[in-house]
C-alpha positions in Angstrom: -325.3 26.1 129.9 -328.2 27.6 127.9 -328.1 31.1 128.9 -324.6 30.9 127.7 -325.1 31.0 124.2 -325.8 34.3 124.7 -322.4 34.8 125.5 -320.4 32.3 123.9 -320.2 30.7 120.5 -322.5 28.0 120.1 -319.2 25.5 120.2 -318.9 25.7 123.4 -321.9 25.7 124.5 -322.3 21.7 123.2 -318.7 20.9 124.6 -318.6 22.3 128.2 -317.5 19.0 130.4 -319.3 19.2 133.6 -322.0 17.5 134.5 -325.1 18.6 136.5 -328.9 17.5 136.6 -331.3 19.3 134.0 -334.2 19.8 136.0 -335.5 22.0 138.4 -338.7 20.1 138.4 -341.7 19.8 140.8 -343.6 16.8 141.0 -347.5 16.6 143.3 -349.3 13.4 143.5 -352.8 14.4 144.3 -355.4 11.8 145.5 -358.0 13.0 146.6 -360.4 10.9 144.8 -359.1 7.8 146.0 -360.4 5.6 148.7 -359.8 6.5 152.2 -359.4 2.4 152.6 -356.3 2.7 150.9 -353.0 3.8 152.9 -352.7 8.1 151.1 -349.0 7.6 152.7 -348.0 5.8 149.2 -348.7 8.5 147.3 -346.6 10.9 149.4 -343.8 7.8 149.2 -344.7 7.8 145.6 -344.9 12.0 144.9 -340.5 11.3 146.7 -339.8 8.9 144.1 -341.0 10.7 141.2 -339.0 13.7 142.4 -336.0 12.0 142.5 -336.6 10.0 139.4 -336.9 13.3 137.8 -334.3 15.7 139.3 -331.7 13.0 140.1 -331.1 11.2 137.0 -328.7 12.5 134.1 -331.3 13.0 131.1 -328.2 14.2 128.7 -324.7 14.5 128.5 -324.9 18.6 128.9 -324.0 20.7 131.2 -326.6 22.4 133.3 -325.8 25.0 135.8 -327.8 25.8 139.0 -329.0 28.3 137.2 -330.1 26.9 134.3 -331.8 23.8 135.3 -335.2 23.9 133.7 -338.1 24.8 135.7 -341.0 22.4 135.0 -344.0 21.0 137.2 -345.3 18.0 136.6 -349.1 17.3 138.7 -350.1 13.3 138.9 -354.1 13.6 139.5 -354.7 10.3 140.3 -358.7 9.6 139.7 -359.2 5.5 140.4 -357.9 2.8 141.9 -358.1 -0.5 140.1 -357.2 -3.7 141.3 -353.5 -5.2 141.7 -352.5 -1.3 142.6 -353.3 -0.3 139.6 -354.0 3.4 139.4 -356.0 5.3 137.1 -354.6 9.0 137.0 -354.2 12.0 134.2 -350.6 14.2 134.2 -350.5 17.7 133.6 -347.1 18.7 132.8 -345.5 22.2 132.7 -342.2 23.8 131.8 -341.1 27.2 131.2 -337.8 28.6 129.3 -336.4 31.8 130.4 -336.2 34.7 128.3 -333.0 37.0 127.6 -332.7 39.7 129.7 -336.1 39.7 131.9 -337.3 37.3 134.4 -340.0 36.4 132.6 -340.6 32.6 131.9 -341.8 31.9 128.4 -344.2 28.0 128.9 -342.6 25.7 126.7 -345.4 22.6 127.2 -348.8 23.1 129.0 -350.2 19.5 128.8 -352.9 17.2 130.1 -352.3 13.7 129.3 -355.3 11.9 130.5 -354.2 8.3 129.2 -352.0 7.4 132.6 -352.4 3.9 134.0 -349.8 2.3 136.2 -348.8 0.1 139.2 -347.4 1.0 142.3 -346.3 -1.0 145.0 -345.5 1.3 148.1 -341.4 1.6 147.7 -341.1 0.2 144.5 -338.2 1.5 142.5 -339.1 4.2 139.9 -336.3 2.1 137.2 -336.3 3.1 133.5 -333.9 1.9 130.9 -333.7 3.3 127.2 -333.0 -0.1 126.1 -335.6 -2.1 127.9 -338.6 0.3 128.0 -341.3 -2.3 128.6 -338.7 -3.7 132.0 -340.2 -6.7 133.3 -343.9 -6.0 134.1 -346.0 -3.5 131.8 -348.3 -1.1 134.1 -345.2 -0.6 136.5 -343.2 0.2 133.3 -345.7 2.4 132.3 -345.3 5.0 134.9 -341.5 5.5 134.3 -341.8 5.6 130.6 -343.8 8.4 131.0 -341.9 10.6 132.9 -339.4 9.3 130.7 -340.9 10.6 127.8 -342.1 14.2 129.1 -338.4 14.6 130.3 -336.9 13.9 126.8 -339.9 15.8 125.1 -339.3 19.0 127.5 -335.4 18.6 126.7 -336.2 18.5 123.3 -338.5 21.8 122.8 -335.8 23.6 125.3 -332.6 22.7 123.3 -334.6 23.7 119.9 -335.4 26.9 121.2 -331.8 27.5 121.4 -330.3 26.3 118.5 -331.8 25.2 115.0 -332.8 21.7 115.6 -330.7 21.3 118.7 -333.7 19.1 120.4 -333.6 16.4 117.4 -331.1 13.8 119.6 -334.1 14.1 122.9 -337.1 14.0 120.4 -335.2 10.5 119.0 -335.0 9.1 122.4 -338.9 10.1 123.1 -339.5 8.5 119.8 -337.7 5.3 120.8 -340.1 4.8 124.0 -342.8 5.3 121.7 -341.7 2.6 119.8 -340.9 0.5 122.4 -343.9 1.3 125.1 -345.1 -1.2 127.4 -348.1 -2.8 126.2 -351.3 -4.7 127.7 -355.1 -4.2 127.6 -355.7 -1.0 129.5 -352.8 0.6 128.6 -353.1 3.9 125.8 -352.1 6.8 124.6 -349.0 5.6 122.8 -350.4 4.4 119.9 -352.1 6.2 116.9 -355.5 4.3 117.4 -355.6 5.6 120.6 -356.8 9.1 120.3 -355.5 11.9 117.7 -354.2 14.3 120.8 -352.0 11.6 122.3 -348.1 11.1 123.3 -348.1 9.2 119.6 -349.0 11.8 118.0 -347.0 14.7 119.9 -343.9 12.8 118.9 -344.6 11.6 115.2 -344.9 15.9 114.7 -342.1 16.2 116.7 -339.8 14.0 114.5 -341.9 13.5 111.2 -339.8 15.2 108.4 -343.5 16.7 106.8 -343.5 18.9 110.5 -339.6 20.0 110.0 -340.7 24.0 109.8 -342.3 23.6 113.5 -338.2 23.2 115.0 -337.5 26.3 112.7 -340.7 28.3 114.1 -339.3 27.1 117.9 -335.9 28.3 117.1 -336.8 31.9 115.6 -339.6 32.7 118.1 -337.8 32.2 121.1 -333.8 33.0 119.9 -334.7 35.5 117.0 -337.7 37.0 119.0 -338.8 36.6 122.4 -334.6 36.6 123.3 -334.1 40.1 121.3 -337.3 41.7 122.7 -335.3 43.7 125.8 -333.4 45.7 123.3 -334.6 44.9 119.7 -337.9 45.1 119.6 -338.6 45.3 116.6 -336.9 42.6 115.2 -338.3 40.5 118.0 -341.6 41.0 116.2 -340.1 40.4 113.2 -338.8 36.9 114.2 -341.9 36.2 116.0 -343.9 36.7 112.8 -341.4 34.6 111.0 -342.2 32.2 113.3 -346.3 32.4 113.1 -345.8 32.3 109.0 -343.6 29.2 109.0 -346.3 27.7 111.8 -348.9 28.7 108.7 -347.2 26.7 106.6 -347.4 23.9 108.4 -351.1 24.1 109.4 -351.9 24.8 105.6 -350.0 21.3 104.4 -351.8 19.6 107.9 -354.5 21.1 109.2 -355.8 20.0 112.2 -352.6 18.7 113.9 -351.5 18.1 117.1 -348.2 20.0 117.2 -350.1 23.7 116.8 -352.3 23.7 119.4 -349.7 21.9 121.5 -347.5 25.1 120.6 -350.2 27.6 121.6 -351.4 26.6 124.7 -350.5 29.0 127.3 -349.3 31.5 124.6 -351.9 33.9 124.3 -351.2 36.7 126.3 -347.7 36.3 125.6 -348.5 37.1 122.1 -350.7 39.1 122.5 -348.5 41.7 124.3 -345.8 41.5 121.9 -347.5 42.7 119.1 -349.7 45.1 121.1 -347.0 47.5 120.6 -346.3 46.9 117.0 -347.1 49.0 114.7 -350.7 48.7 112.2 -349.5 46.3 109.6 -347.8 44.2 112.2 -350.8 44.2 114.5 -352.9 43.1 111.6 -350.5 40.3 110.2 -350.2 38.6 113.6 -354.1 39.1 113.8 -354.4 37.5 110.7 -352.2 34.4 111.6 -353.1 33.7 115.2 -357.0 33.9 114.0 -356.1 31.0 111.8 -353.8 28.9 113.8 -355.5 29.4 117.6 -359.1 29.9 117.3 -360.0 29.7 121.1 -357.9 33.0 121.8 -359.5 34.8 119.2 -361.6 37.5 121.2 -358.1 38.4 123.0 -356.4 38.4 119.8 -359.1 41.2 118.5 -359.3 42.7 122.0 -356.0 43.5 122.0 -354.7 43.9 117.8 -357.3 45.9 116.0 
């Protein structure tokens, strides 16, 4: 469905009837820090579950063809056990969008959330409802929200990348199990108070109005630039640096928020190469930005645009 905006008009791209799964997704469950007294065949029951949970379930009411289904890894590193199988555990969660005309794979979200807590009973069902977030007990909940929330956050982030605030409907649903997270002493990361690089805050940038240029900057550095780069390249730069300067804005109006490193992370090289080829002033400008906006690249940013 996606790819076929390239093709179609962006009407019927939203109104195509089928219905397929949106994820191409990958889930591990490594534990190899925990206790060779507990059964390790749970984990590989649990690693099924989450896999299913993920790929199985409809996550929107658009169509997704073999093809398009987005590729995304998602690696449960599960660090403790508690008591009551209760796990302590960090996520790092990955997904790529594919760019026009090349088989390259542009990373849409490179994330470690290290705020995962959850129960797990082997065989369980993975259950999550939109309307009951918090389901009957909390640290089971918590799990599924989770997933929940990464899958509506990656959906988001892909569909804006496509069209000009297309991911607003996913980010409202991530917002919503925000809102509505399950709650009890031990569990974090979905409250403000909780850290200032948490799931929180990812989503109040994703859907606070005072962050609006950030769906804009999504929209023209993947559709206006990295999409036009096989045969336009200079307008790809061109969108790209639209892109950096609207991100600008934002940092200048909110320094130090969540939502631009969150952007950056894994973007370096990417960047990198496409202004490598650009010509002075270009070079310069996107040197100027990216010093600015992602400070731990900037040696590779100098290496490769003075």
């Amino acid at each position: 469905m996606r790819k076929s905006i390239f093709l179609f008009s962006l009407l019927f791209f939203l109104n195509k009837n089928t219905k397929a799964q949106e994820f191409q997704a990958t889930v591990s469950v490594i534990a190899n820090r925990v206790s060779s007294t507990i059964d390790h065949k749970m984990f590989q029951t649990l690693q099924t579950a989450l896999n299913n949970f993920i790929n199985t379930r409809k996550w929107s009411n658009e169509t997704f063809q073999i093809n398009e289904k987005i590729v995304c890894n998602f690696s449960l590193n599960i660090s403790q056990s508690l008591d009551n199988n209760e796990f302590q555990a960090s996520l790092t969660v990955q997904a790529a969008r594919p760019i026009f005309n090349s088989s390259y794979q542009s990373p849409l979200i490179n994330f470690m959330d290290n705020d995962i807590v959850f129960r797990y009973v082997e065989f369980q069902p993975i259950d999550f409802n939109e309307n009951r977030v918090q389901g009957a007990e909390p640290f089971a909940a918590n799990l599924s929200a989770i997933f929940a929330y990464y899958a509506y956050t990656i959906l988001g982030l892909d569909f804006d990348s496509f069209a000009l605030r297309g991911g607003d409907p996913y980010f409202q649903k991530a917002e919503n199990i925000v809102n509505n997270a399950p709650e009890s002493n031990g569990i974090k990361g979905w409250k403000a108070f909780d850290g200032n690089r948490n799931r929180y805050w990812l989503m109040d940038n994703l859907t606070n109005s005072k962050y609006a240029l950030v769906h804009d900057a999504f929209y023209n550095y993947y559709r206006l630039g990295l999409d036009q780069m096989y045969d336009k390249e200079n307008d790809a730069r061109s969108g790209i640096l639209n892109s950096l300067n609207q991100l600008n804005s934002v940092n200048s109006e909110n320094p130090n928020s969540m939502i631009l490193q969150f952007f950056f992370q894994g973007k370096a090289n990417e960047l990198s190469k496409a202004f490598k080829k650009g010509n002075p002033d270009e070079r310069n400008r996107a040197l100027d930005l990216l010093s600015k906006m992602d400070i731990s690249n900037i040696a590779l940013y100098k290496q490769d645009l003075q």
